[in-house]
C-alpha positions in Angstrom: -19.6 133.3 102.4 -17.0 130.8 103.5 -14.3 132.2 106.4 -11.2 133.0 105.3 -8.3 130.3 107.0 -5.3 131.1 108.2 -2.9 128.6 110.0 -5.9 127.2 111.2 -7.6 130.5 112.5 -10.5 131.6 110.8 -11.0 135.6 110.0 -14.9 135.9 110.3 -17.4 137.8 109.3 -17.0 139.6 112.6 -13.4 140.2 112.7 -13.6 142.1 109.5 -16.9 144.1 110.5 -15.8 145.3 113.4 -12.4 146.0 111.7 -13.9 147.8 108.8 -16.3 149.9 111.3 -14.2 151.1 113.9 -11.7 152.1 110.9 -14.7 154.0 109.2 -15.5 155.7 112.2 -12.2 156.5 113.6 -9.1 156.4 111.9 -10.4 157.7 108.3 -11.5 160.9 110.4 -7.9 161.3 111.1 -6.9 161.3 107.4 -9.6 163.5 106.5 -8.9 166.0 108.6 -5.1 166.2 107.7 -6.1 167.0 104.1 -9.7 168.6 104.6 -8.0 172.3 105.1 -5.8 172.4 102.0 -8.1 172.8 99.4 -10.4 175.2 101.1 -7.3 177.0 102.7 -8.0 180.6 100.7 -11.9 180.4 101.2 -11.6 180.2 104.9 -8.8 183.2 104.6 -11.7 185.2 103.2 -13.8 184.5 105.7 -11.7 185.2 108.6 -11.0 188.3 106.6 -14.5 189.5 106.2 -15.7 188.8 109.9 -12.4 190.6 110.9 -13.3 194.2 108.8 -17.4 193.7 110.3 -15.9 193.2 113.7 -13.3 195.6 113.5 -14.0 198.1 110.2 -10.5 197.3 109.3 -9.0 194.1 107.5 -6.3 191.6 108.5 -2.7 192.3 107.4 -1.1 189.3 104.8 1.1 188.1 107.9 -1.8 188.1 110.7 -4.3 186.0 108.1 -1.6 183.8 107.4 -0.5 183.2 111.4 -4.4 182.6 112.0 -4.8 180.1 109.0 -1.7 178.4 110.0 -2.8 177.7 113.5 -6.6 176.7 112.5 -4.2 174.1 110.5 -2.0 173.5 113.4 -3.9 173.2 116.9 -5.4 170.1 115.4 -2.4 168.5 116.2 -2.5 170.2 119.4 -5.5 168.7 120.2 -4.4 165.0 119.1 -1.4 165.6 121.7 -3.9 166.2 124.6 -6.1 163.3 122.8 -3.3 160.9 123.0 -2.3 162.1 126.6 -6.0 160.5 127.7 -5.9 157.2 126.2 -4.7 155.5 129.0 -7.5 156.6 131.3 -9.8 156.7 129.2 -9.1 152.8 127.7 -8.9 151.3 131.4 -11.8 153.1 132.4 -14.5 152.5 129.3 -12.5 149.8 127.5 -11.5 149.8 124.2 -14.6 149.9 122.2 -16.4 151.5 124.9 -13.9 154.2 124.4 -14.5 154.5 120.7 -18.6 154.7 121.1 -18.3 157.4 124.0 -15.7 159.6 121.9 -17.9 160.4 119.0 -20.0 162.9 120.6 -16.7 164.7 120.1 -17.0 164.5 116.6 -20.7 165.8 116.6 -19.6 169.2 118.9 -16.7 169.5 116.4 -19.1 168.9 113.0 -21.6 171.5 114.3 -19.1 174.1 115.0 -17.5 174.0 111.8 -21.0 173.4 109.8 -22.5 176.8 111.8 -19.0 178.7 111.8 -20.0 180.9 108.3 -23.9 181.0 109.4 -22.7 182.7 113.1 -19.8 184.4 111.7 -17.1 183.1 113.9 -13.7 182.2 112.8 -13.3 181.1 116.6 -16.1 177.7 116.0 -13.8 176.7 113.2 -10.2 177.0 115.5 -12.2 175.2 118.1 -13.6 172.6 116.2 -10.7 171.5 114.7 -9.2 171.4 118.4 -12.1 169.2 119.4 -11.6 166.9 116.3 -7.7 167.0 116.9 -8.6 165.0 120.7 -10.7 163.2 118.8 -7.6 162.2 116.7 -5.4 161.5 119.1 -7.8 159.5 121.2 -8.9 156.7 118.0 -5.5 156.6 116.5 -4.0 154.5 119.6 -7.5 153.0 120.7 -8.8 151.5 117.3 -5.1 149.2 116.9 -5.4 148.7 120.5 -8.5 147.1 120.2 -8.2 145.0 117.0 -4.9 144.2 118.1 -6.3 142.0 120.9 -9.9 140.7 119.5 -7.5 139.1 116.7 -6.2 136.1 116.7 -2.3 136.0 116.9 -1.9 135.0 113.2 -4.6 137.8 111.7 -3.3 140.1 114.3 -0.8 142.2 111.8 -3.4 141.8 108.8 -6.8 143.4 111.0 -4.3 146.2 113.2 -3.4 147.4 109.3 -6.9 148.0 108.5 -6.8 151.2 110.0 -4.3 152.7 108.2 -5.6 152.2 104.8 -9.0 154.2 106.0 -6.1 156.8 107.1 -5.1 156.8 103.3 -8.3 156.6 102.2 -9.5 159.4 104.3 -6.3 161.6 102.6 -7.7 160.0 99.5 -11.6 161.3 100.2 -11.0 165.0 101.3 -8.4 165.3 98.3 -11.2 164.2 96.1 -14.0 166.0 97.7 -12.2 169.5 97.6 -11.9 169.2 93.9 -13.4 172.4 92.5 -16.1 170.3 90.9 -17.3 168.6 94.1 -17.3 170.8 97.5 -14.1 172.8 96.2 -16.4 176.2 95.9 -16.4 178.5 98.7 -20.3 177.8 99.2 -19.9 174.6 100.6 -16.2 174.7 102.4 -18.3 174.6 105.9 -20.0 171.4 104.7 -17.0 169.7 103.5 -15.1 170.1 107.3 -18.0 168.7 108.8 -18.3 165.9 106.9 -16.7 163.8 109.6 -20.3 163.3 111.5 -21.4 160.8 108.6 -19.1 158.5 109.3 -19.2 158.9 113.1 -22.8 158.7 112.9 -23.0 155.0 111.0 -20.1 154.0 113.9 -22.6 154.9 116.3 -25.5 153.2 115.3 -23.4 149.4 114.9 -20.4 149.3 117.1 -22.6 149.3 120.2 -23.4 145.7 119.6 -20.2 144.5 118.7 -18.3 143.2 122.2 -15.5 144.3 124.0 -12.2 142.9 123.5 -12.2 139.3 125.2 -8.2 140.7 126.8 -9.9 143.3 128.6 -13.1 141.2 129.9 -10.8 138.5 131.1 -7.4 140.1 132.5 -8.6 143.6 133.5 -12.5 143.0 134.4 -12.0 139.4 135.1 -15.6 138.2 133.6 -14.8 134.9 132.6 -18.6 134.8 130.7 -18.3 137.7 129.0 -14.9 136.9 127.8 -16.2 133.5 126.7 -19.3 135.4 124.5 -16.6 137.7 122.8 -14.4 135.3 121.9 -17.6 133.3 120.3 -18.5 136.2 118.5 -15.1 137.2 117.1 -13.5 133.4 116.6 -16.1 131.0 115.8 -14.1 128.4 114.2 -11.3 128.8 116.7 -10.7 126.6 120.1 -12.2 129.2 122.6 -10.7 126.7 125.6 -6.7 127.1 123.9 -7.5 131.0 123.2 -8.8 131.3 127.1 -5.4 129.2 128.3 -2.7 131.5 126.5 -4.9 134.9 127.9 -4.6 133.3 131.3 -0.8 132.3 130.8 -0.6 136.3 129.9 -2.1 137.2 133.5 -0.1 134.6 135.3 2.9 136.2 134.3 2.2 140.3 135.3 3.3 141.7 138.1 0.2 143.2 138.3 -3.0 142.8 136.8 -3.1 147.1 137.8 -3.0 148.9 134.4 0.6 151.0 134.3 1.1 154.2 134.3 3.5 156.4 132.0 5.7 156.8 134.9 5.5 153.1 135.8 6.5 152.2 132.4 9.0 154.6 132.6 10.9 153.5 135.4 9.9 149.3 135.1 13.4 148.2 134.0 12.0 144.7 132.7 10.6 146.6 129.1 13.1 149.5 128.7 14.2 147.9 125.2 10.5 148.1 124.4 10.1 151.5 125.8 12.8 153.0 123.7 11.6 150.7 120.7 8.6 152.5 121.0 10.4 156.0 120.6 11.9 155.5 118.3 9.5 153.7 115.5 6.5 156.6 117.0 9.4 159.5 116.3 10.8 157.9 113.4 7.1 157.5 111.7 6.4 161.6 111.7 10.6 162.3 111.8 11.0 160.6 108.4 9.7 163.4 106.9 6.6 162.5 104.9 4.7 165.4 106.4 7.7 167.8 104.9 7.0 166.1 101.6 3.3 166.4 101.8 3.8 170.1 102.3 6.3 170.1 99.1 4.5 168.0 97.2 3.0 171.1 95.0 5.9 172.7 94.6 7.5 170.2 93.6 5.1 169.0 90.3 5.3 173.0 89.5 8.8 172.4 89.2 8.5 169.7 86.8 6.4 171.7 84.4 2.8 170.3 85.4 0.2 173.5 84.9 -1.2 174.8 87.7 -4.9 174.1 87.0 -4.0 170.0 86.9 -1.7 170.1 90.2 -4.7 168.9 92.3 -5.5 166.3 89.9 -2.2 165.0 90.3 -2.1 165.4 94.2 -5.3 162.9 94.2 -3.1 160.5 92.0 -0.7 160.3 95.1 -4.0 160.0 97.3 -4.7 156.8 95.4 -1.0 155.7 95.5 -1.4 156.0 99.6 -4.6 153.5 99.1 -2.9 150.7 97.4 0.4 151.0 99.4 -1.5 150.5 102.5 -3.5 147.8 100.6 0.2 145.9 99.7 1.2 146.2 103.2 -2.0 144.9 104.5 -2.0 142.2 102.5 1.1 141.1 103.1 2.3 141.7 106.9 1.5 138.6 107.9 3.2 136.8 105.1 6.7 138.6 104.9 6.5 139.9 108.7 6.6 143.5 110.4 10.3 143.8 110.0 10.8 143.8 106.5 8.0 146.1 105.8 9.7 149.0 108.5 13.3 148.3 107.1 11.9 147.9 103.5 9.5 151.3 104.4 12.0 153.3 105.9 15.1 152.0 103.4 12.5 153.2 100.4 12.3 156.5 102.2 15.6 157.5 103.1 16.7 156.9 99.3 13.5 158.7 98.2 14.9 161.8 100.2 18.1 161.1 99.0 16.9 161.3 95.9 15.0 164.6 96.0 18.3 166.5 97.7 19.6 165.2 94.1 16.9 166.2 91.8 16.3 169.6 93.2 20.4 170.4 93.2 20.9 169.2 89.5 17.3 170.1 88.0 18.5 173.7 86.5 21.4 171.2 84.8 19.5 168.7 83.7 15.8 168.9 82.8 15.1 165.4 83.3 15.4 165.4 87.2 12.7 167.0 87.5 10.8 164.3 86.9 13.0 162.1 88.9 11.8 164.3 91.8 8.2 163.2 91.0 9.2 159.7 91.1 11.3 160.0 94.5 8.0 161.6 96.1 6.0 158.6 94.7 8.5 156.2 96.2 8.3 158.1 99.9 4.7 158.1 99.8 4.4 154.8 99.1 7.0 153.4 101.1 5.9 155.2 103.9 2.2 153.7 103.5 3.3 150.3 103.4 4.8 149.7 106.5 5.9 152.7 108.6 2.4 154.3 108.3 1.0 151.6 110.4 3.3 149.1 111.6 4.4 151.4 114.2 1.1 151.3 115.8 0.6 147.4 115.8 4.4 146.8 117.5 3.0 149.1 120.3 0.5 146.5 120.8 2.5 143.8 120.3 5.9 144.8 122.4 3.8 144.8 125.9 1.0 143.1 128.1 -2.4 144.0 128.8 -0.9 146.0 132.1 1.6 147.9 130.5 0.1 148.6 126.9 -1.8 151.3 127.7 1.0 153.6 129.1 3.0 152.7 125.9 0.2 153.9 123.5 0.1 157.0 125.2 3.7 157.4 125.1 3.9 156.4 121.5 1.0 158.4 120.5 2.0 161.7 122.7 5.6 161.7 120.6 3.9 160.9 117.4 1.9 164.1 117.6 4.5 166.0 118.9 7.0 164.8 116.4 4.5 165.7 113.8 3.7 169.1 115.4 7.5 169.8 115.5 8.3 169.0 111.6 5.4 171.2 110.5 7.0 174.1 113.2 10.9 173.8 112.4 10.7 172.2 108.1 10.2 176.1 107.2 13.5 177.1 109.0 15.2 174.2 108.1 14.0 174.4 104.6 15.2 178.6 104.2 18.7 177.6 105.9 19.5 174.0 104.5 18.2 174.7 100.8 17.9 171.9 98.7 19.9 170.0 101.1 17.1 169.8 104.0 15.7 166.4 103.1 19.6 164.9 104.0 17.7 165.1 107.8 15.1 162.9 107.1 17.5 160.4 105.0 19.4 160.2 108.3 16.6 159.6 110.2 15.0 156.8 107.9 18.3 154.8 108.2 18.6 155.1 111.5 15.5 153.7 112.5 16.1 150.8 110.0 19.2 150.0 110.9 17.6 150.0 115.1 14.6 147.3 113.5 16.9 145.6 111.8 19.5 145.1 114.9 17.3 145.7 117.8 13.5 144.5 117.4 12.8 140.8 116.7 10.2 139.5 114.6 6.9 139.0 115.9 4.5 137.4 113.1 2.4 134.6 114.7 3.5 135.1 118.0 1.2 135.4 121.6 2.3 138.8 123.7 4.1 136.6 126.5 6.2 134.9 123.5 7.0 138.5 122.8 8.0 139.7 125.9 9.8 136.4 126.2 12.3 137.8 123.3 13.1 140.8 124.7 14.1 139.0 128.4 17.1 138.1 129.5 18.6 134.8 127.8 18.5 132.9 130.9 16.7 129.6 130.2 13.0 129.5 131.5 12.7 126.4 132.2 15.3 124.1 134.2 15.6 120.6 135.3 15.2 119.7 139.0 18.1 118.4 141.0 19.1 114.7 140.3 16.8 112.0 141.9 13.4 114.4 141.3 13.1 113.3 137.1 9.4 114.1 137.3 9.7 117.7 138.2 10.8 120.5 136.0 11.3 123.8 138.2 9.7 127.1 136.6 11.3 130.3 137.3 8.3 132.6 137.4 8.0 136.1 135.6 8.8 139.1 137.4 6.5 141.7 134.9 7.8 140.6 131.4 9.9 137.8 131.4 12.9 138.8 134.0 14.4 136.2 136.2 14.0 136.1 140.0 15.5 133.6 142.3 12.3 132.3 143.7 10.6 129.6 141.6 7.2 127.9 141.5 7.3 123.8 141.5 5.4 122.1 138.8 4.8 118.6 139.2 4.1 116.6 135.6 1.8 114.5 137.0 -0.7 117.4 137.1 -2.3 119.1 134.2 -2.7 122.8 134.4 -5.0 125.2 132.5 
């Protein structure tokens, strides 16, 4: 099968296995396991139920049952906090792939507590397991764009870092279809259907081994020049390895430090603080724009509009397959119309999808018709948060920083992710029982906000190498100037302090040289 061409780069056979695997592995684990509980959710009551009256010859109270559900649903986030909070370590350490094949045995301790929870009559396996899969979580989420990010070449490099977030979909998609009461739906087989996850982990195990590291790492962190050149081989066979080589080495040239960065080092370094707060506030603004609030409505919401109860969860895996071919669009497209359009176009489709509900839900008992306007603002939400804010968040992490500093900012970006996503699952109840109606206004606010900070404060950066990046967000002082008068074959190069700010000393080029 012929390459696919893009501006002159090629995406190869390997690009898109290694793209498709690490997703399949990884980030479709993540959407799984957000959906996998709902279904199930009054089967694993009753068994938490039933261990608690053998334990205890008495059963749980309505309130306790529901506090212990809720937190088997909950401390999976808790363990994608502590997940994200490792990233950095554990990426500088192992490297990114290597970080990817040493995490699954996380996934195999998570699959056989869940899969043996019932058989050894432990609610505690389950709460644990989904802990250990939560880590899991939090580790892949950053690592797997981390690591496409920076085998692809610049012009793919939107196009493969979106891959993962269609397996994210599809892995909503999967469990939503799975848990039908014709499939793994029955209380016989809910243990099965939560450990499911080892299948996929299993197949990642067996290939990604032989796939290489990324060529960044090998070259600016490890500093194996051969290695590097054998990765870049396998990954861009039709490319110019020397020009890909040059513009990695013109990224090294220009750190401060070739040291990976820690949070507190990123924290303080003013040269990326627009990036730093960039990161903020797309990471916040992903889980703050309220889809997780509209995932927990959904069903209440198509009960309001007059669909039976019996056919709700058909209609919740129509939005599953809605969340596929959004993410599909987006893919598809990033690297044609750009990364901001799809944000402000994302987060502009949200904030009048929220809009729209506060609407719906006050005039509904006036007008019968809004209630199916209601359905079509959550359609809008969901799919205008799956086309660009579901994943584009992710890939400007990559792209806003260098190989030193990128790590810190996935950890940061990841840590406020899950804790923004922890705290809207915490606080939407109480905002929901005092704001009525009018509780989605919050998340309308939010979703302009972080348009309107894309729109005014983050630059485009389709087709462009990290330095050119960082170059945008630097100061506007030229790089280049000319030498004094009488010295026309000089140009004077004011070199980088970290990412692109000025100092006063300057390195001499002479023109007559050639450098690599």
């Amino acid at each position: 099968m012929r390459p696919m061409e893009m501006n002159g780069k090629h995406l190869t056979s390997s690009l898109i296995a290694v793209a498709l695997l690490a997703s399949f592995g990884s980030s479709m684990l993540y959407g799984y396991n957000l959906a996998v509980v709902n279904s199930p959710a009054e089967h694993i009551k009753e068994f938490y139920n039933r261990t608690w009256l053998s334990r205890n010859h008495t059963g749980l109270s309505e309130e306790t049952l529901t506090l212990l559900y809720s937190f088997t649903v909950s401390v999976f986030a808790i363990g994608g906090l502590l997940g994200s909070l490792l990233v950095g370590m554990l990426v500088t350490k192992f490297g990114r792939k290597g970080t990817l094949v040493y995490c699954t045995v996380l996934v195999f301790i998570a699959g056989a507590l869940m899969g043996f929870s019932r058989i050894c009559h432990s609610p505690e396996m389950v709460i644990i397991g989904r802990f250990v899969t939560g880590i899991h979580s939090g580790i892949c989420l950053s690592v797997v764009p981390m690591y496409l990010g920076e085998i692809a070449p610049k012009n793919l490099r939107g196009f493969l870092t979106l891959v993962p977030s269609i397996f994210i979909c599809l892995g909503v998609f999967l469990a939503q279809v799975l848990g039908l009461e014709e499939l793994l739906g029955k209380e016989a087989y809910w243990p099965m259907f939560l450990s499911l996850v080892v299948v996929p982990t299993f197949i990642q195990l067996m290939l990604l081994p032989w796939f290489p590291e990324s060529p960044r790492y090998l070259l600016i962190e490890k500093r194996n020049i051969h290695a590097t050149i054998t990765a870049l081989k396998w990954y861009h066979s039709k490319c110019n390895i020397q020009a890909e080589i040059e513009e990695m080495q013109e990224e090294q040239r220009s750190l401060s430090t070739v040291e990976t960065v820690s949070v507190w080092g990123l924290m303080m370094d003013k040269s990326v603080r627009w990036q730093f707060i960039s990161v903020i506030v797309i990471n916040m603004g992903m889980q703050l724009s309220g889809i997780d609030a509209i995932w927990f409505y959904t069903n209440a919401i198509f009960a309001n509009a007059g669909i039976p109860k019996p056919q709700i969860q058909y209609t919740t895996v129509g939005t599953g397959a809605i969340e596929v071919i959004s993410g599909l669009i987006g893919c598809f497209t990033i690297e044609k119309l750009g990364r901001r359009p799809l944000m402000i176009g994302g987060f502009g489709v949200m904030g009048i999808g929220c809009a729209g509900i506060t609407l719906s839900l006050v005039l509904q008992t006036h007008f019968a018709f809004m209630r199916y306007i209601s359905i079509a603002c959550v359609v809008a939400i969901i799919a205008g948060f799956c086309i660009g804010p579901a994943g584009v968040p992710f890939l400007m992490t990559a792209e806003l920083f260098k190989q030193s500093h990128r790590p810190a900012a996935y950890t940061v970006g990841g840590a406020l992710n899950w804790m923004s996503n922890f705290t809207v699952g915490f606080v939407f109840p109480f905002l929901q029982m005092s704001a009525g109606s009018f509780c989605y206004l919050v998340f309308c606010g939010v979703c302009v906000l972080v348009a309107v900070y894309v729109h005014f404060v983050i630059p485009e950066t389709k087709n462009k190498t990290f330095v050119e990046i960082c170059q945008m967000f630097a100061t506007k002082e030229p790089i280049l100037s000319k030498s004094p008068p009488g010295n026309p074959n000089e140009l004077r190069l004011k070199k980088f302090n970290g990412y692109g700010m000025m100092e006063n000393s300057s390195v001499e080029l002479d023109s007559s040289r050639s450098y690599p």
